[in-house]
BALUMVEX-966033 format. One record per residue (C-alpha): residue number from 1; residue in one letter; x, y, z. Coordinates in steps of 0.05 Angstrom, whole numbers. Each point is the difference from the previous one (the first is absolute). Layout:
// BALUMVEX-966033
+-----+--------+--------+--------+--------+
: num : residu :      u :      v :      w :
+-----+--------+--------+--------+--------+
: NUM :      A :      X :      Y :      Z :
...
+-----+--------+--------+--------+--------+
This chain:
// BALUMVEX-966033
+-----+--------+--------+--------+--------+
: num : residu :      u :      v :      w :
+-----+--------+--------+--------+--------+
:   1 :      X :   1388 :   -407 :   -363 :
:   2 :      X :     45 :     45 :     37 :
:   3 :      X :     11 :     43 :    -60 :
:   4 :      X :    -23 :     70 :    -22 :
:   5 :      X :    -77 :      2 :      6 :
:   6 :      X :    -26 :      6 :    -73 :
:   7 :      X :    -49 :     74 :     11 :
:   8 :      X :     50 :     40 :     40 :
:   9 :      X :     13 :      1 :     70 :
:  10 :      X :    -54 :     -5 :     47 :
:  11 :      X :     10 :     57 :     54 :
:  12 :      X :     20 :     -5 :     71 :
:  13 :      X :    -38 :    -37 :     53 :
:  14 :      X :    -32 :     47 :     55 :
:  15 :      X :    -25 :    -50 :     50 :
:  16 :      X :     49 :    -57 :     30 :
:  17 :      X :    -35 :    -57 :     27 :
:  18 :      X :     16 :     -5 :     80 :
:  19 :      X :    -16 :    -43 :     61 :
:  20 :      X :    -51 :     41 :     27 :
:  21 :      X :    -35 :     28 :    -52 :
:  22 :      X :    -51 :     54 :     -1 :
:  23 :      X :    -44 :     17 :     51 :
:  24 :      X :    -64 :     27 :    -47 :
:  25 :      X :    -37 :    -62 :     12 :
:  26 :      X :     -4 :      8 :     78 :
:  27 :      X :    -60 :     44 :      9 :
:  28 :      X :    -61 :    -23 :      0 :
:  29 :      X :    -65 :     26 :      3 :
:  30 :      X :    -43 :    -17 :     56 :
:  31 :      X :    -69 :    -50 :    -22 :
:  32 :      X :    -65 :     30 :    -13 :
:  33 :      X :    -28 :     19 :     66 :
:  34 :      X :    -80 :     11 :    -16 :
:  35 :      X :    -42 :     67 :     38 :
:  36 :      X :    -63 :      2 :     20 :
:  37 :      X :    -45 :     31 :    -52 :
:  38 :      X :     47 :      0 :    -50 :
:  39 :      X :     34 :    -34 :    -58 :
:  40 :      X :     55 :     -1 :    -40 :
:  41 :      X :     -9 :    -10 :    -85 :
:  42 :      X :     39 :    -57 :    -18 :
:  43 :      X :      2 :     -5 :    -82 :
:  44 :      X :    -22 :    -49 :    -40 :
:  45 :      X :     25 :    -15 :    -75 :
:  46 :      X :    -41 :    -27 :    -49 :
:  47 :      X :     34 :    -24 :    -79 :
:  48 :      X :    -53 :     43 :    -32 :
:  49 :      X :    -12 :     64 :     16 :
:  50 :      X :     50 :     20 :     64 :
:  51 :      X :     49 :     36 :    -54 :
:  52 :      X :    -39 :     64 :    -25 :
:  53 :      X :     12 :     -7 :    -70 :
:  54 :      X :    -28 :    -75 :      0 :
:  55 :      X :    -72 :     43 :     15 :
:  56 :      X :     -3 :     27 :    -58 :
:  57 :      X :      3 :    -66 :    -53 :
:  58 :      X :    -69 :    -24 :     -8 :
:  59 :      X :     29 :    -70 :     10 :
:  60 :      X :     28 :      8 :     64 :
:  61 :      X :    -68 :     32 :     29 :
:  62 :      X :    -39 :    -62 :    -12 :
:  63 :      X :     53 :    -38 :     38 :
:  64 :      X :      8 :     58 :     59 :
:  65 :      X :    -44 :    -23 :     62 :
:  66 :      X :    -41 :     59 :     33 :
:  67 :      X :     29 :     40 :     61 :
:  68 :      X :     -3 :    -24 :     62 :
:  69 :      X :     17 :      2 :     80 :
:  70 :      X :     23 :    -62 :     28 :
:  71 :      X :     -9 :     -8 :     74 :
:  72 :      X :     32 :    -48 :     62 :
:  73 :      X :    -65 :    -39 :     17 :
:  74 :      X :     17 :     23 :     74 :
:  75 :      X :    -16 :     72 :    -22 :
:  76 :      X :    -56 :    -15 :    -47 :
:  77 :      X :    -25 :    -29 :     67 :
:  78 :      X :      3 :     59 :     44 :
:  79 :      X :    -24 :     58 :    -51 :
:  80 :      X :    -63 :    -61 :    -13 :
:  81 :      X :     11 :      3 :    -71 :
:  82 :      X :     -6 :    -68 :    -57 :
:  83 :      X :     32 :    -16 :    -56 :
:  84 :      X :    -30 :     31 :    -63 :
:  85 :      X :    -16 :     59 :     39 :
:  86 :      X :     17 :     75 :    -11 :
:  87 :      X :     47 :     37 :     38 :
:  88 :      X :     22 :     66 :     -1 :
:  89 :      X :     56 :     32 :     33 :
:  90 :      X :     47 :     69 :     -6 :
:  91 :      X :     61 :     -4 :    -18 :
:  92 :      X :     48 :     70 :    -19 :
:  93 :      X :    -70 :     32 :     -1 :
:  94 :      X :    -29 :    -35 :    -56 :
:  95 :      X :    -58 :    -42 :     20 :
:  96 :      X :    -13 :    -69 :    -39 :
:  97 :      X :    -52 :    -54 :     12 :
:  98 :      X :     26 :    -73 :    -30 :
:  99 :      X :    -25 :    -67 :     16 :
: 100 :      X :     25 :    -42 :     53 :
: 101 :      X :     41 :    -61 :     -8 :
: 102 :      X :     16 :    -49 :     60 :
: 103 :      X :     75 :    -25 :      3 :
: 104 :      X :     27 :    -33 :     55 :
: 105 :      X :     74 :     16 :    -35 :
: 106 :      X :      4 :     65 :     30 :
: 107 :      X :     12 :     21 :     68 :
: 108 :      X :    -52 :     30 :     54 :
: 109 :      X :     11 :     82 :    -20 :
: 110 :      X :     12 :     -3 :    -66 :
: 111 :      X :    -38 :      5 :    -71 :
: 112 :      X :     15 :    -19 :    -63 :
: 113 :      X :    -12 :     39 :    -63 :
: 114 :      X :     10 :    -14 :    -78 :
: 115 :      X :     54 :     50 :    -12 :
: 116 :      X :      1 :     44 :    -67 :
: 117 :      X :    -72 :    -22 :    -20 :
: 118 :      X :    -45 :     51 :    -10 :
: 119 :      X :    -14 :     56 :     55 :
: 120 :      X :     56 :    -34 :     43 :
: 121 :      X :     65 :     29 :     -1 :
: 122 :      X :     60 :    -43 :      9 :
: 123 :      X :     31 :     63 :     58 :
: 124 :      X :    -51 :    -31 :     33 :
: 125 :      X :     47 :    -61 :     29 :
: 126 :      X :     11 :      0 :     57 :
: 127 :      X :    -53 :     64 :     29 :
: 128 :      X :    -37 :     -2 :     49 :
: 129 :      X :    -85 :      1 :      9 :
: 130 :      X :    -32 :     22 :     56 :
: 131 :      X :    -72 :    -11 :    -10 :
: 132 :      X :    -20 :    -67 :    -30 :
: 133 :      X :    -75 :    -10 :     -4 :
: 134 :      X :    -65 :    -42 :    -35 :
: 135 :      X :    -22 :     56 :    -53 :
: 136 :      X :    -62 :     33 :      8 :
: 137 :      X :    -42 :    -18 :    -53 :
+-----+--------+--------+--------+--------+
């Protein structure tokens, strides 16, 4: 204590604590605000299978659950669709059809998709869709 420190000196100290601190935690972003018509991804994680080189190990895959859309129950109500259902929808001009999952955990204008599973790239947080619809069978 007090003494030499044992592996050299440590450097100088850049930052000096002060009284009013730093102002990077001051903006915030304004909440979701939902559009008519269209919807925000929000991602999902799953243990097995979100990271893309869990895929590949037979293990994993038995343990992966299949893709998915999740939907508010408020929009499920106004495109008419059920649970178990297909959708598709466009989104950066690829076109997917998934089933339908109801969760009331997200918010009116959004949907939620299993990020890095298969066919759904993990860019995708956070884009928007503009046409949401039953498939056609």
């Amino acid at each position: 204590m007090g003494g030499k420190l044992r592996h050299g000196d440590p450097g100088v100290r850049l930052i000096e604590a002060s009284a009013e601190g730093l102002d990077y935690f001051t903006a915030v972003p304004e909440s979701f605000q939902a559009e008519e018509g269209k919807w925000r991804i929000a991602p999902y994680y799953h243990l097995f299978g979100s990271d893309e080189l869990s895929q590949r190990s037979p293990v994993f895959q038995s343990r992966m659950p299949q893709p998915y859309l999740k939907l508010n129950p408020e929009d499920a109500a106004k495109l008419g669709v059920n649970a178990g259902a297909m959708v598709s929808f466009s989104v950066e001009g690829h076109l997917l059809s998934l089933p339908l999952i109801i969760s009331a955990g997200l918010t009116a204008g959004q949907v939620g998709l299993p990020m890095g599973m298969p066919g759904i790239a993990p860019v995708l947080t956070g884009a928007r869709i503009d046409t949401l619809q039953e498939a056609k069978a």
